[in-house]
Backbone as a ProteinNet text record, in pm:
[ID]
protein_1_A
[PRIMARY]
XXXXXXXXXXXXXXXXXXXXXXXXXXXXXXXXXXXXXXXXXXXXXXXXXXXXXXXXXXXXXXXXXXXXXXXXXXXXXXXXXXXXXXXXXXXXXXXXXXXXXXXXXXXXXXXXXXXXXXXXXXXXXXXXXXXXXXXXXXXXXXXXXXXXXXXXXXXXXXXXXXXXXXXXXXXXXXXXXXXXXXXXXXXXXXXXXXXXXXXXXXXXXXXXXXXXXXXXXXXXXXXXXXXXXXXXXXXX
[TERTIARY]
14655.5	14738.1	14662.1	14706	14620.9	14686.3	14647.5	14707.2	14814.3	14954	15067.4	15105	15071.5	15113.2	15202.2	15276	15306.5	15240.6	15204.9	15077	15206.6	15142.2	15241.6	15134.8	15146.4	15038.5	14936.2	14956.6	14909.5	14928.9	14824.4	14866.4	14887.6	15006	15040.1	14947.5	14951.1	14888.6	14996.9	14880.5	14969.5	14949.4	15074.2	15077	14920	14870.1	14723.6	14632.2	14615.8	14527	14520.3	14383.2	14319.9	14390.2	14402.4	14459	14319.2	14254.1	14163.4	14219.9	14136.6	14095.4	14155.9	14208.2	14246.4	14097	14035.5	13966.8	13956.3	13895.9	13887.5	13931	14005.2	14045.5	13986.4	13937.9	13865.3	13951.9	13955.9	13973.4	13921.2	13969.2	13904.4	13960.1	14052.1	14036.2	13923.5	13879.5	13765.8	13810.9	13637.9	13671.1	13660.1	13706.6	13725.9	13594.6	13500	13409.4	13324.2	13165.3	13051.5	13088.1	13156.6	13116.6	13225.9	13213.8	13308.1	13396.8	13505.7	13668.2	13631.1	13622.1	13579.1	13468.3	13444.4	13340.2	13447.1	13580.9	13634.8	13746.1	13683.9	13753.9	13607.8	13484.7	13402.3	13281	13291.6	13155	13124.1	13020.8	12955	12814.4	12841.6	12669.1	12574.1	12481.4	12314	12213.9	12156.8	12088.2	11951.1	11914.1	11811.6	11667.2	11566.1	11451.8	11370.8	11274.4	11187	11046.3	11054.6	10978.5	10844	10698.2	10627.6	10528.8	10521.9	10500.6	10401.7	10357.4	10266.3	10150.3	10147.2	9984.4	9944.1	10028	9992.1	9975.7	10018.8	10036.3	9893.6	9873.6	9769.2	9639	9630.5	9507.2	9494.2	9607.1	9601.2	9511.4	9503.4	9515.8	9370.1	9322.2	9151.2	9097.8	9154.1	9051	9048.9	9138.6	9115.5	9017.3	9061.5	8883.3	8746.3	8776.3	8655	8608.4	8680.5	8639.2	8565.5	8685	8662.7	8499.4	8473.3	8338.9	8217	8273.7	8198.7	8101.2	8206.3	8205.8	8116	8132.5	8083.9	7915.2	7929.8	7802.2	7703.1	7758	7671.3	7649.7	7728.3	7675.3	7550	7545	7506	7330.8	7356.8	7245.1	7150.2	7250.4	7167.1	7102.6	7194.3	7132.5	7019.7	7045.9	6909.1	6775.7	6805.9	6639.9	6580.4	6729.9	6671.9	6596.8	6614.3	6547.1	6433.9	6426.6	6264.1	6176.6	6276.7	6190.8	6068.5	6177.4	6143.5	6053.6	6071	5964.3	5798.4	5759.8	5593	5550.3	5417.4	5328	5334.1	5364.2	5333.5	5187.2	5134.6	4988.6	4987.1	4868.7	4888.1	4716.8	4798.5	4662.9	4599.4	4507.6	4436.3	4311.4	4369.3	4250.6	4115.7	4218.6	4094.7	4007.6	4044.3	3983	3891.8	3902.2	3842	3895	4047.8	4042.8	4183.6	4225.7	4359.6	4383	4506	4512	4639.7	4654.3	4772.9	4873.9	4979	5065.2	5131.6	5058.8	5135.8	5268.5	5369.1	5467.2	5522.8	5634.6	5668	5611.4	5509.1	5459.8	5501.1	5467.1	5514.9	5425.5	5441.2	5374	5413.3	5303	5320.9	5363.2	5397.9	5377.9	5291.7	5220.6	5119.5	5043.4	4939.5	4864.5	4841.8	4859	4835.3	4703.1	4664.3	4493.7	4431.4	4379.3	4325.3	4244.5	4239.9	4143	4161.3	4278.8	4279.8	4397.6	4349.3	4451.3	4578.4	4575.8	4665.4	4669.5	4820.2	4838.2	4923	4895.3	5062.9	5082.6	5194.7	5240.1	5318.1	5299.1	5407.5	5460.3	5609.5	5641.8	5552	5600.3	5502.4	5427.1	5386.3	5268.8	5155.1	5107.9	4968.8	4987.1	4872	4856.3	4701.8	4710.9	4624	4579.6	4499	4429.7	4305	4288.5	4184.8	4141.1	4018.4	3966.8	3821.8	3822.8	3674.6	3573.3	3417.6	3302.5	3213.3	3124.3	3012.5	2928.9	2805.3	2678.7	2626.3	2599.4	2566.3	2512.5	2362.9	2246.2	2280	2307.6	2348.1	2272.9	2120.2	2036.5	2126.3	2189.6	2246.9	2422.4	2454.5	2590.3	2671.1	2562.6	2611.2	2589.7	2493.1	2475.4	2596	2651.4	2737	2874.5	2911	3032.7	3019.5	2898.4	2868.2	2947.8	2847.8	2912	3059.2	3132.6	3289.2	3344.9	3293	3381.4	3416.9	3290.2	3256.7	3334.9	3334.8	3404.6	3603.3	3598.1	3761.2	3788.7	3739.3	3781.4	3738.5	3691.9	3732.1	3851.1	3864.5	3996.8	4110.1	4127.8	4257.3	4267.7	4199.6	4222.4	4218.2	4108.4	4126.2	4103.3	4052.3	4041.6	3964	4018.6	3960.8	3837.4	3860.5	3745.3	3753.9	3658.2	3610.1	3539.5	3605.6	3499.8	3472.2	3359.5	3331.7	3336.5	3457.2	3479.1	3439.5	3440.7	3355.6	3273.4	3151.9	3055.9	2991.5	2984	2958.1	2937.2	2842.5	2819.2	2963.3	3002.7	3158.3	3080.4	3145.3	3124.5	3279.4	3290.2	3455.4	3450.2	3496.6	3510.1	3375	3265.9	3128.9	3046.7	3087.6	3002.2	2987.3	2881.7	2844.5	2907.1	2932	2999.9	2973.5	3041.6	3021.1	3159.4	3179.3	3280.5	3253.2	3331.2	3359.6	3454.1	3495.9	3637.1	3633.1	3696.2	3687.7	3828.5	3817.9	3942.5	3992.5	4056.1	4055.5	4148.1	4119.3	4189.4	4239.7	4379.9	4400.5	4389	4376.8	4410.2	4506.5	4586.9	4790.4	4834.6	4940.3	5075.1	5140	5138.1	5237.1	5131.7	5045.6	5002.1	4894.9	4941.3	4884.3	4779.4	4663.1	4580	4561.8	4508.7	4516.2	4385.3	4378.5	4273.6	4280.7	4130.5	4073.6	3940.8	3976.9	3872.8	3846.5	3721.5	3642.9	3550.5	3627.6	3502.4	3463.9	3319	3290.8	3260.6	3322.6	3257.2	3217	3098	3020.1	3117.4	3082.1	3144.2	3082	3167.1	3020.4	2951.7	3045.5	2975.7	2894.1	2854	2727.4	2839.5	2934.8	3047.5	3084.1	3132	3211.6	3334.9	3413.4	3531.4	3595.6	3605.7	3629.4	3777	3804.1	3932.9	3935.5	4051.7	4040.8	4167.7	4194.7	4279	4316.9	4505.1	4492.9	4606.5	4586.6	4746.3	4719.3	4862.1	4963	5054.4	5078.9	4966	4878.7	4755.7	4699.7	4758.3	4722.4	4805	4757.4	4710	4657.2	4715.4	4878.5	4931.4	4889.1	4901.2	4851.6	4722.9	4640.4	4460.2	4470.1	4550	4575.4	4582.6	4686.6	4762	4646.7	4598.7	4493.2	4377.3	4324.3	4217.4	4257.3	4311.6	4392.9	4376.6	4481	4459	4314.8	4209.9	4083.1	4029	4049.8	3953	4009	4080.5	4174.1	4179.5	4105.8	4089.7	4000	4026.1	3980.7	3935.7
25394.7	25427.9	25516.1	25539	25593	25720	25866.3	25961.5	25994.9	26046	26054	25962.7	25818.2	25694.2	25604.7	25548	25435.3	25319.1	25290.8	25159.3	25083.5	24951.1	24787.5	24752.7	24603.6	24488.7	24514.7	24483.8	24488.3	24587.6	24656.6	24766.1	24710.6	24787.9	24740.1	24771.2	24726.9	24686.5	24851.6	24951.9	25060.7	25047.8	25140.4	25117	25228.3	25142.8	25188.2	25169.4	25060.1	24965.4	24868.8	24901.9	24711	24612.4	24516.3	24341.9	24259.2	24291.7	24180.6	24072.2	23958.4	23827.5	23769.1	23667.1	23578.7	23507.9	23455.4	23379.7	23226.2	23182.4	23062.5	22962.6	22866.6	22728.1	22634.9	22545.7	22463.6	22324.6	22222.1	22107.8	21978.2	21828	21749.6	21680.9	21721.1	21655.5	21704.5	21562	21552.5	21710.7	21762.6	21868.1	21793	21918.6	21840.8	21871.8	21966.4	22033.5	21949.6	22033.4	22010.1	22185.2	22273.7	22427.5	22425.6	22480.5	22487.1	22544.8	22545.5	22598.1	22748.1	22800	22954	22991.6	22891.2	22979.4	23048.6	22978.5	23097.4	23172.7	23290.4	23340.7	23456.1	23435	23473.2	23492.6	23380.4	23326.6	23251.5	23176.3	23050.1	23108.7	23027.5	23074.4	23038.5	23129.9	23093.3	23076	22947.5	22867.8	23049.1	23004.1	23113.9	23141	23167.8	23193.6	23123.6	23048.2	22951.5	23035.5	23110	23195.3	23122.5	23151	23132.7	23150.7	23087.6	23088.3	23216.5	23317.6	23394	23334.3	23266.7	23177.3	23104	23082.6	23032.5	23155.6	23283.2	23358.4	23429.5	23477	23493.4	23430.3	23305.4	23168.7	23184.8	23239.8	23212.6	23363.6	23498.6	23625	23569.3	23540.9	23526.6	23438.4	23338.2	23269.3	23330.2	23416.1	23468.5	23588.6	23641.5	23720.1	23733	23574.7	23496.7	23506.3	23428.3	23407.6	23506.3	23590.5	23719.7	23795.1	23841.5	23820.5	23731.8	23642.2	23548.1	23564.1	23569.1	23594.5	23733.5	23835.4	23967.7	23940.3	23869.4	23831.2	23762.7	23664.6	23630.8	23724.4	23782.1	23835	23974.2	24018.4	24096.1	24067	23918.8	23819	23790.8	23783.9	23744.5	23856.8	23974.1	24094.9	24159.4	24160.1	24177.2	24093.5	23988.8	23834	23899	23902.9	24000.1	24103.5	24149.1	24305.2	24258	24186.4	24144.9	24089.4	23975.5	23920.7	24022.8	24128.4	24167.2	24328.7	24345.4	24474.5	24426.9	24543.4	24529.7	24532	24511.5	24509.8	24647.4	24676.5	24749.7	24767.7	24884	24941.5	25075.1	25024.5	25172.1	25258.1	25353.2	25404.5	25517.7	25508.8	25582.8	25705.4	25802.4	25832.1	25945	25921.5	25957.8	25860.1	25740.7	25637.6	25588.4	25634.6	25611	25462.5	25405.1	25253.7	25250.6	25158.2	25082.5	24930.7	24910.1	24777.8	24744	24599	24546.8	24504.9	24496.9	24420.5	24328.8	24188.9	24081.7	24058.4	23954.2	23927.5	23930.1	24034.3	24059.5	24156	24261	24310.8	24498.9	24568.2	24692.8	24813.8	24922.8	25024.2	25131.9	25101.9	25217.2	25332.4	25452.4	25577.6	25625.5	25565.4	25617.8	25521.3	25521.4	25348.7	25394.8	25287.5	25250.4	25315.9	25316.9	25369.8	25467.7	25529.5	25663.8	25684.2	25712.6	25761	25672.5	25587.8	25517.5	25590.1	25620.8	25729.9	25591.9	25489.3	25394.8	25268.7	25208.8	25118.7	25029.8	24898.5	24803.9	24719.1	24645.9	24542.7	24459.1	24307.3	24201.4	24194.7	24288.9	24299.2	24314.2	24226.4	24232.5	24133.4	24088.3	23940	23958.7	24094.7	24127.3	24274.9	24328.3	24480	24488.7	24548.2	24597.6	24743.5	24782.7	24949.5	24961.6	25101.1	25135.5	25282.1	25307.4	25495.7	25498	25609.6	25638.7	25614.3	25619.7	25564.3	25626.1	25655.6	25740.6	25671.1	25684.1	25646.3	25518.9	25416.1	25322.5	25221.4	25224.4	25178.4	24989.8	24953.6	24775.6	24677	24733.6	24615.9	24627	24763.2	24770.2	24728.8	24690.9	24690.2	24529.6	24468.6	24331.2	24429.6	24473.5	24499.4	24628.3	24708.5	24767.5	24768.7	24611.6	24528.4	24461	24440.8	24361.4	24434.8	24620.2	24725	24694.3	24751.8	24751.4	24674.5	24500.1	24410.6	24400.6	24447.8	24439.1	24557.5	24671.9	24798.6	24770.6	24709.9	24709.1	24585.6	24497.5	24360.2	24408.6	24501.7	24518.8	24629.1	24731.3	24809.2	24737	24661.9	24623.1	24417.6	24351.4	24190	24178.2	24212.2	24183.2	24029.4	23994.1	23807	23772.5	23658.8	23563.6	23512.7	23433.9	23380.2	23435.5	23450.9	23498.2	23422.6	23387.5	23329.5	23361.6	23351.2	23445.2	23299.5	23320.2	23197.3	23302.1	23354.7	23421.1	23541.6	23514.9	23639.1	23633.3	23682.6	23704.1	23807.7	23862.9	23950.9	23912.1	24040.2	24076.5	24145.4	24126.5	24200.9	24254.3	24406.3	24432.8	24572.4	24525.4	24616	24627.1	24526.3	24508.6	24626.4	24689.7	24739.5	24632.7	24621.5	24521.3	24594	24497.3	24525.8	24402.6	24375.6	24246.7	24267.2	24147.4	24127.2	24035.5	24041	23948	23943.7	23789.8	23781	23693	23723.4	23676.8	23615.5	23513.7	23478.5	23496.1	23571.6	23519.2	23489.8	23393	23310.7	23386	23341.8	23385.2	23262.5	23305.7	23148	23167	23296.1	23328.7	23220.3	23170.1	23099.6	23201.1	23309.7	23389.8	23435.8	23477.5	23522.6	23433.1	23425.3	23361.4	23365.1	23301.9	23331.6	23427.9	23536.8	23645.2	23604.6	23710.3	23689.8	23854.1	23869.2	23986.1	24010.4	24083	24086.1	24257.9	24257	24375.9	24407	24443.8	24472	24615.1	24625.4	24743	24744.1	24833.5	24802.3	24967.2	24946.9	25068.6	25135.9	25287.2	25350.1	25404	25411.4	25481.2	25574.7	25699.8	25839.3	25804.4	25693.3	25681.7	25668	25707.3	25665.5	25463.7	25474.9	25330.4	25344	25261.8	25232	25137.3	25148.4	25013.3	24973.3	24847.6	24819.9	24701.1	24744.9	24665.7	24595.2	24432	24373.6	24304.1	24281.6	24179.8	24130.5	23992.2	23883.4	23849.3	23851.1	23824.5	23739	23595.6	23512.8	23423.7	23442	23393.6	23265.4	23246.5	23166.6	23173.9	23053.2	23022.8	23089.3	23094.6	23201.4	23336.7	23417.9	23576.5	23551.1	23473	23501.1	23481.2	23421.9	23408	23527	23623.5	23714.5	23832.1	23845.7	23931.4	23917.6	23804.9	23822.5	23885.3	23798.9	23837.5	23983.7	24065.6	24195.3	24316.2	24233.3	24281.8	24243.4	24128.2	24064.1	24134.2	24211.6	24300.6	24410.7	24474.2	24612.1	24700.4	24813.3	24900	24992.5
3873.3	3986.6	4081.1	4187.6	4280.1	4293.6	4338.8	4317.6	4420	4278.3	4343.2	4373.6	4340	4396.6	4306.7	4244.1	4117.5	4146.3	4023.1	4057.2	4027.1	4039.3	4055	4025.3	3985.9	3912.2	4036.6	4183.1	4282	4360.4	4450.1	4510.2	4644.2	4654.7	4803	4958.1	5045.5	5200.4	5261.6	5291.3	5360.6	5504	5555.2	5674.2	5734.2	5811.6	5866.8	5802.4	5688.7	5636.9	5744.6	5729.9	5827.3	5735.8	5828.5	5758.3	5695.3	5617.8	5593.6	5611.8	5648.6	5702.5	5561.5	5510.8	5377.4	5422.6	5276.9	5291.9	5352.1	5369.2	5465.8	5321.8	5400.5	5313.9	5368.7	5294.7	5317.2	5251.9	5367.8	5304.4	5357.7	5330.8	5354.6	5481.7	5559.2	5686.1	5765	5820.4	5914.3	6043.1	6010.9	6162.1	6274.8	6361.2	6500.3	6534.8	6519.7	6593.6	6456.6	6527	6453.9	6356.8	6343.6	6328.7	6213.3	6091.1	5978.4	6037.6	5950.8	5973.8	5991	5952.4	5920.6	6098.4	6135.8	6237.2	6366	6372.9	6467.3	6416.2	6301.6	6251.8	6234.5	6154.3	6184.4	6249	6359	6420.1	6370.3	6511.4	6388.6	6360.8	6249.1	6180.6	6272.7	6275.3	6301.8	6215.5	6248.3	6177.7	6116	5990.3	6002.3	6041.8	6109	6147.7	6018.1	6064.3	5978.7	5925.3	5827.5	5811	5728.1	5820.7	5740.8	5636.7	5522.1	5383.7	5356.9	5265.6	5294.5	5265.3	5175.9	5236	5318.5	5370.8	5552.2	5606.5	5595.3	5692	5618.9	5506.8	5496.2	5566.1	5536.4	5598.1	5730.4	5813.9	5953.8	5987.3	5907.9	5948.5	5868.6	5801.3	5751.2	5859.9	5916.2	5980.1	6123.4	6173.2	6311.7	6260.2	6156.5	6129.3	6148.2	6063.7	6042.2	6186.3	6259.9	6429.7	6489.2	6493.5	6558.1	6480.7	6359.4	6309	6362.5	6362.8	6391.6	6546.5	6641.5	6762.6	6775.3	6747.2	6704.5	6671.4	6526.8	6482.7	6589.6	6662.6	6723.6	6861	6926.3	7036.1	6979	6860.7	6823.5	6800.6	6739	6786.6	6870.1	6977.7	7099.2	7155.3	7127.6	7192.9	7133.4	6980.2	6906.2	6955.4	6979.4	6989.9	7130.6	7248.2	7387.4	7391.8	7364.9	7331.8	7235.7	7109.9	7074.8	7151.3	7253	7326.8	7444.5	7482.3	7587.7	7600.3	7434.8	7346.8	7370.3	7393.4	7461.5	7262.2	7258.2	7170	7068.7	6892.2	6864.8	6854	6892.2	6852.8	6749.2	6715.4	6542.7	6621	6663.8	6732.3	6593.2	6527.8	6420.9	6496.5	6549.8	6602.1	6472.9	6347.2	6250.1	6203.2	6217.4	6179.8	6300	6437.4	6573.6	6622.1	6589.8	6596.4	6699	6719.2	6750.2	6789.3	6687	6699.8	6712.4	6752.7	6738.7	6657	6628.2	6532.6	6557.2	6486.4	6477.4	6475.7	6528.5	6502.6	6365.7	6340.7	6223.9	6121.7	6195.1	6085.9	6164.9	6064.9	6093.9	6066.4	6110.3	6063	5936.1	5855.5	5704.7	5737.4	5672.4	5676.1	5595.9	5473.8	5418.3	5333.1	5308.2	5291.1	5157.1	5096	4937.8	4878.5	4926.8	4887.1	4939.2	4834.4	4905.6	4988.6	5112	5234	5306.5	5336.9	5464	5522.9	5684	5736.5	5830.3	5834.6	5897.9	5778.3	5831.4	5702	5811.3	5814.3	5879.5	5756.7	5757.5	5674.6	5750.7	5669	5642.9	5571.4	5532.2	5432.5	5277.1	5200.6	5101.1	5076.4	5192.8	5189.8	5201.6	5301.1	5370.9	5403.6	5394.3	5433.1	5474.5	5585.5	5659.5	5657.6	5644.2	5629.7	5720.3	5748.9	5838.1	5791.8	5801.3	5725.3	5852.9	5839.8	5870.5	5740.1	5808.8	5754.8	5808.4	5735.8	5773.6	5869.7	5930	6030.9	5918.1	5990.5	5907.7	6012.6	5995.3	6108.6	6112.4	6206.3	6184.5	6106.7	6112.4	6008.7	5862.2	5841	5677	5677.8	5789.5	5761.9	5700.6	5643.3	5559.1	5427.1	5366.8	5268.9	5252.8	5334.6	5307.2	5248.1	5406.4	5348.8	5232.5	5182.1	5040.5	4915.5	4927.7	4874.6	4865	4969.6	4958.1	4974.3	4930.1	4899.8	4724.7	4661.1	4560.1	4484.1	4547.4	4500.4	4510.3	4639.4	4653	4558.1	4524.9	4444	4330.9	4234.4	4120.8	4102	4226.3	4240.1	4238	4301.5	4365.4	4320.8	4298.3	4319	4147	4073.4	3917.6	3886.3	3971.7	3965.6	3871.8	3824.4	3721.8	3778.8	3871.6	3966.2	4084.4	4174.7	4291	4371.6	4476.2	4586.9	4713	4789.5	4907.3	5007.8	5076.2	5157.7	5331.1	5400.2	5478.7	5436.4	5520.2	5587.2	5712.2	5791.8	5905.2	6017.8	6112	6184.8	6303.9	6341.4	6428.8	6531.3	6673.7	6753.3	6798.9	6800.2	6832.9	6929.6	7018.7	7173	7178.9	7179.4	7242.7	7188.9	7012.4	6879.8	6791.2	6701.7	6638.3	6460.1	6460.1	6315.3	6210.3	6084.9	5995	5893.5	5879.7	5801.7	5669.8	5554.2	5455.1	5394.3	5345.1	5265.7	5118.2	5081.6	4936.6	4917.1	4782.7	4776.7	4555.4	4528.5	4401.5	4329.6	4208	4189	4009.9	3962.5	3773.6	3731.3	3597.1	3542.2	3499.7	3473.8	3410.8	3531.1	3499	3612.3	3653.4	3653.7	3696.1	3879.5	3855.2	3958.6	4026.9	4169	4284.6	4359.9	4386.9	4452	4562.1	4583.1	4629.2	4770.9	4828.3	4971.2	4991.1	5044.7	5063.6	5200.2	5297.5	5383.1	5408.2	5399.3	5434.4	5551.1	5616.8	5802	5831.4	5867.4	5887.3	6050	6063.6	6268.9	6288.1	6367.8	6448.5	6540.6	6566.3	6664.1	6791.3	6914	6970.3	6938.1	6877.7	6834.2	6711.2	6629	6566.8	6441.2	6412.1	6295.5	6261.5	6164.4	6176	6100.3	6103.9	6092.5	5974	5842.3	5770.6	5745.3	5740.6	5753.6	5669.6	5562.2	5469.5	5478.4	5467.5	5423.2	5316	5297.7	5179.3	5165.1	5129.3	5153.2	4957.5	4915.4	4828.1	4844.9	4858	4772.5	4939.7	4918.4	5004.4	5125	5218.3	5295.4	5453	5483.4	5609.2	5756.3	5769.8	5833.8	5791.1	5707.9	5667.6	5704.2	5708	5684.3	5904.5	5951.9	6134.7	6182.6	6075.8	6125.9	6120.9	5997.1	5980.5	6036.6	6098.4	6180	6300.5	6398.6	6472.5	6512.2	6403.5	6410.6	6420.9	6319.2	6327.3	6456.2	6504.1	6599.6	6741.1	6741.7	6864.1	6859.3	6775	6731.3	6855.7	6892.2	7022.1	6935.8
[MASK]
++++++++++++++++++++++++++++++++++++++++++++++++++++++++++++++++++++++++++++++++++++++++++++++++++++++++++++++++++++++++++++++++++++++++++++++++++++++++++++++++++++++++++++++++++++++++++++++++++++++++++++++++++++++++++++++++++++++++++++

């Protein structure tokens, strides 16, 4: 019972109770309208908003990403290649070594060279490395037999080859000082490791000094042996 009230099976409708609505009856005569019996009593229904699936809605929100990335990526592209295109020449100026040279496409400057007493180092990654040191006075009739010396000294340091072959030697002239170069190539007989390449140039200075500059490609290769002349053969 409700308080102070006498209950009855049913509680009675007080005065200043809303009238709820009786529920809608439904039967089988044909409507007149297209809109159920009930819609002018409560409105007619609205159809509901076609919501789509979350993996569509996901798929749609990744691939405008994607785009949008995409789009990003490439302008980032183009602006990077511009700016390579339009970058002047790196030069590795060594003035303890008395040298400067150029750097090939793709190659970069060391901060400290693999080997002791060369004061400049560039690389191709890890394909080729280039080095440069000072060298004492060394009269030109002796400077084959020198490079002979420090082909012979750096290829048991550094190459360790099974076989050895001396595929150049030759007198260099570089910024109009006479200098000489030689290269070696050597070969393992393990499968694991690749024919290696090695060049050794000594070039004169004016102040009566010279300059040696040693290279070396891992695993040898007709591009690296372009790149590395190249670089020697442009040397100031």
């Amino acid at each position: 019972m409700r308080h102070g009230v006498p209950s009855s099976s049913a509680d009675p409708v007080w005065r200043g109770d809303p009238a709820w609505p009786a529920d809608p009856v439904w039967t089988d005569a044909p409507a007149l309208s297209d809109e159920p019996p009930a819609a002018g009593r409560y409105g007619t229904p609205v159809r509901p908003r076609r919501r789509t699936p979350r993996w569509l809605s996901r798929l749609i929100v990744a691939v405008l990403a994607l785009v949008s990335a995409a789009t990003v990526i490439g302008a980032v592209v183009v602006t990077v290649l511009g700016r390579a295109e339009g970058e002047p020449p790196r030069v590795i100026d060594d003035a303890l070594a008395g040298i400067s040279y150029v750097l090939p496409a793709g190659w970069s400057e060391g901060v400290v060279a693999p080997v002791t007493g060369f004061t400049s180092v560039a690389a191709h990654g890890d394909l080729a490395t280039v080095m440069a040191r000072p060298g004492g006075p060394v009269d030109p009739p002796h400077l084959r037999s020198e490079v002979i010396d420090l082909t012979d000294l750096y290829a048991r340091l550094l190459l360790h080859g099974d076989d050895v072959e001396v595929v150049d030697d030759h007198a260099v002239t570089v910024n109009g000082r006479p200098g000489h170069t030689r290269a070696i190539r050597a070969e393992y007989r393990d499968v694991v490791n690749e024919p290696a390449f090695m060049r050794v140039t000594l070039l004169t200075r004016f102040d009566g000094k010279t300059t040696v500059m040693l290279a070396l490609a891992h695993p040898d290769a007709p591009g690296t042996r372009s790149d590395i002349d190249a670089l020697i053969s442009g040397a100031r």
